[in-house]
C-alpha positions in Angstrom: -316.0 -9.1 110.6 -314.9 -7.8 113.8 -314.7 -4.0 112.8 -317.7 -3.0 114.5 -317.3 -5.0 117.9 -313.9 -4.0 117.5 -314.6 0.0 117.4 -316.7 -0.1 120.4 -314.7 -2.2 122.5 -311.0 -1.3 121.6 -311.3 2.0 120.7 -312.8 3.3 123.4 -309.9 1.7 125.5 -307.0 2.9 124.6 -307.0 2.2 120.6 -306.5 4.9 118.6 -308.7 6.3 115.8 -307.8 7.8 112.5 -309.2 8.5 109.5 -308.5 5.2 107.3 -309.2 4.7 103.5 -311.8 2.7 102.8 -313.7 3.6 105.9 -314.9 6.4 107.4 -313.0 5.7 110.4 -309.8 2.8 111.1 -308.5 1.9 114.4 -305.0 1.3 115.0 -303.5 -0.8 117.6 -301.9 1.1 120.4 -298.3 1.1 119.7 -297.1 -0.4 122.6 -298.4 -3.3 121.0 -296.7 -3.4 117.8 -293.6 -2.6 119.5 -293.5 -5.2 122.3 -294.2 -7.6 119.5 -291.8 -6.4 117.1 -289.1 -6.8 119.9 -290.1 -10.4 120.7 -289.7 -11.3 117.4 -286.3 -9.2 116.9 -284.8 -11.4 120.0 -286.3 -14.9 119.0 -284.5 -14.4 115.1 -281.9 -13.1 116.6 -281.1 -16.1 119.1 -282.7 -18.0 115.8 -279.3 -16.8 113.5 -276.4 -16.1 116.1 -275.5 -19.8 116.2 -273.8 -19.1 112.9 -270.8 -17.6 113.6 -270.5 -19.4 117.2 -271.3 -23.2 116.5 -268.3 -23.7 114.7 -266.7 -22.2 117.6 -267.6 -24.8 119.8 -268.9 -27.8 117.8 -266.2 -28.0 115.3 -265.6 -31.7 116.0 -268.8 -33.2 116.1 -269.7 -33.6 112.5 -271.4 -31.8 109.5 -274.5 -34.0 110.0 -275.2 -32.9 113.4 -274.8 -29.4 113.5 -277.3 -29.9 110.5 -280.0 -31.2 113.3 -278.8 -28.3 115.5 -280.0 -26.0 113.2 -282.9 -27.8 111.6 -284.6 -29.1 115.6 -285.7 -25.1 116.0 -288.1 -25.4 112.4 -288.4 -28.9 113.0 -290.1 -28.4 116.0 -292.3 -25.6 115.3 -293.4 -27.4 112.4 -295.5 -29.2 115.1 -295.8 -26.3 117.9 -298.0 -23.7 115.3 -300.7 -25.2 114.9 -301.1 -26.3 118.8 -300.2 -22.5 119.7 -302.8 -21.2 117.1 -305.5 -23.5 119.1 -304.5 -21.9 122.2 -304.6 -18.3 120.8 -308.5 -19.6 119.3 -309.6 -20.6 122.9 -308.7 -16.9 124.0 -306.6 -14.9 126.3 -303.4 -14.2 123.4 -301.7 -11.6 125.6 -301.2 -14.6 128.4 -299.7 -17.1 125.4 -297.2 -14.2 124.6 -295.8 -13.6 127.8 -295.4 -17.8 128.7 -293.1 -17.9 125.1 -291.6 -15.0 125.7 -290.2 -16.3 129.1 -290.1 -19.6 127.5 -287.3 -17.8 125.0 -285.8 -16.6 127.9 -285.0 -19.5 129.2 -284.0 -21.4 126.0 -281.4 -18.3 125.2 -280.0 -18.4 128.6 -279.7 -22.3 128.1 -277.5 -21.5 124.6 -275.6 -19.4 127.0 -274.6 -22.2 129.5 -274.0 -24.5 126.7 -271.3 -22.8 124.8 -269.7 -22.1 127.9 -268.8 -25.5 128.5 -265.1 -26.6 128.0 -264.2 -27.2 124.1 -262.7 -30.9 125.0 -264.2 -34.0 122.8 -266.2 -35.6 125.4 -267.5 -32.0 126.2 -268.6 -30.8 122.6 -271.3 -33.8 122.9 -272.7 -32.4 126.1 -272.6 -29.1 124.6 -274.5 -30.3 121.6 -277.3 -31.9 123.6 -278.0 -29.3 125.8 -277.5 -26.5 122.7 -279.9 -29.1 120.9 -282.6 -29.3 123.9 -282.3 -25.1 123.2 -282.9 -24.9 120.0 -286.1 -26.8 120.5 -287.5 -25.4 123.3 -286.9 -22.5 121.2 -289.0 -23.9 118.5 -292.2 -24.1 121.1 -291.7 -20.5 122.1 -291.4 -19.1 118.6 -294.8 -20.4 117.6 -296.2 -19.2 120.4 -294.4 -15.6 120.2 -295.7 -15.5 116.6 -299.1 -16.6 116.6 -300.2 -14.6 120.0 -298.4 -11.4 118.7 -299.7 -11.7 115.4 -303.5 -12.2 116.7 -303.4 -9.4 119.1 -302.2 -6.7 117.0 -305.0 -8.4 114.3 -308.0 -8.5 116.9 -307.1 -4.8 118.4 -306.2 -3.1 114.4 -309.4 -2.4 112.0 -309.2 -4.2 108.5 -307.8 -0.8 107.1 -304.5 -0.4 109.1 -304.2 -4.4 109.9 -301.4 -4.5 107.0 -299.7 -2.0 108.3 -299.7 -2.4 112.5 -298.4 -6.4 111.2 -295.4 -5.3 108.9 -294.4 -3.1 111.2 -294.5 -5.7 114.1 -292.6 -7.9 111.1 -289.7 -5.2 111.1 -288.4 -7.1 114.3 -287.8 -10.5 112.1 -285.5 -8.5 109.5 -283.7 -6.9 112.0 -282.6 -9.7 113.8 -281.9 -12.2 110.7 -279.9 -9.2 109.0 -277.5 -7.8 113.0 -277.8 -10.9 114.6 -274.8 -12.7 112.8 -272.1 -10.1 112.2 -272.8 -8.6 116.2 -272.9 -12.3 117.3 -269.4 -13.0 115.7 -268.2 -9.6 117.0 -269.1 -10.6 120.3 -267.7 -14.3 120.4 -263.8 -12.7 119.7 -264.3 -9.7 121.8 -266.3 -11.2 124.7 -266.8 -14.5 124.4 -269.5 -16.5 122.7 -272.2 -16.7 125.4 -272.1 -12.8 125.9 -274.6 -11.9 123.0 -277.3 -14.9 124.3 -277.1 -12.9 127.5 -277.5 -9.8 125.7 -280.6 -11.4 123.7 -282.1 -12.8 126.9 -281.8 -9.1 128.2 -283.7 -7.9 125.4 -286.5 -10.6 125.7 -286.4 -9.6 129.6 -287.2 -6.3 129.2 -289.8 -6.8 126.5 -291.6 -9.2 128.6 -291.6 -6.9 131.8 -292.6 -3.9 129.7 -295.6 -6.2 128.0 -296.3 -6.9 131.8 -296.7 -4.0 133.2 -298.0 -2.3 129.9 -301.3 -4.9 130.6 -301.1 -4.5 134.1 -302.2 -0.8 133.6 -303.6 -1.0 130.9 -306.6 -4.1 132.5 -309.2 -2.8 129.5 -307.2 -3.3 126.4 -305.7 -6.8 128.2 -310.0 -7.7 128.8 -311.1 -6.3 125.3 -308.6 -8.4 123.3 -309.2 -11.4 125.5 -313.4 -11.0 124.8 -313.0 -10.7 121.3 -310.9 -13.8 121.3 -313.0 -15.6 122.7 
């Protein structure tokens, strides 16, 4: 439905036209698009899967039940945050909604970071799990967001056509951090210490949201066109 506004806006800012079957023409999304997404989600699943090796590391003696809720508070709470972050990518401006989670994953990986530093003592393993809880959480929020605004932007600035493609390869970011996430995370934890691949991971989604920065901030046309046809 929005292939024609979409060819006369996008395209002649930056998109890039091919010839696409189906159509006498497709647009694809620039690729700075599809990559700055792909790398937010390759950070968020990769802060979402390094607990495994580490949080028996430092939360062997609180209990089976609650490292349960450690891992389950992330889904738990974006169960709830996706369809409040899809209302906020409706009202407009997607590329704005990215950037916020994408800091917001920032903080919540540098916040695993601090919290397995902590001393392994009894009394300190609860503290640990409360603030590694409060992490995991605010992770949930910035997930959604990272996830709904990426996957809207490359949808709104990628014609019907090549919309399958620009998203799985955007996707390729999930696989890759559910499937090096664990074994470099456990790698990590013996050879460096267990908060040294969050600080890595918070590197990556550093960079990723600088580059999305300034990519926009030279870029002011594709940033207005995709915030117009959200609208």
């Amino acid at each position: 439905m929005l292939d024609g506004e979409l060819e006369s806006r996008l395209l002649q800012n930056g998109g890039e036209k091919k010839a696409g079957p189906g159509s006498e023409s497709g647009m694809v999304a620039r690729p700075e698009l599809i990559v700055f997404t792909g790398l937010a989600l390759f950070a968020d699943y990769c802060c979402l899967t390094a607990i495994i090796p580490i949080v028996p590391l430092v939360l062997g003696g609180v209990g089976n039940t609650f490292v349960f809720i450690l891992f389950a508070s992330k889904s738990m709470v974006q169960i709830v945050a996706n369809p409040i972050a899809g209302m906020l990518v409706d009202r407009g401006n997607p590329p704005l909604i990215f950037g916020c989670s994408l800091a917001l994953l920032v903080l919540s990986t540098l916040a695993f970071a601090w919290g397995v530093e902590i001393d392994d003592s009894e009394e300190d393993q609860w503290r640990q799990f409360y603030i590694l809880i409060a992490a995991r959480s605010t992770q949930g929020f910035a997930s959604a967001g990272i996830m709904t605004s990426g996957m809207a932007t490359i949808s709104l600035a990628t014609c019907e056509d090549k919309r399958g493609g620009a998203l799985g390869s955007a996707m390729m970011g999930v696989a890759g951090g559910v499937l090096m996430s664990p074994p470099v995370a456990g790698l990590c934890a013996e050879r460096l210490g267990e908060s040294s691949v969050f600080y890595g991971i918070a590197g990556i989604g550093c960079l990723t949201l600088v580059g999305s920065m300034i990519f926009y901030a030279t870029s002011p046309e594709s940033f207005e066109a995709v915030e117009s046809l959200s609208g």
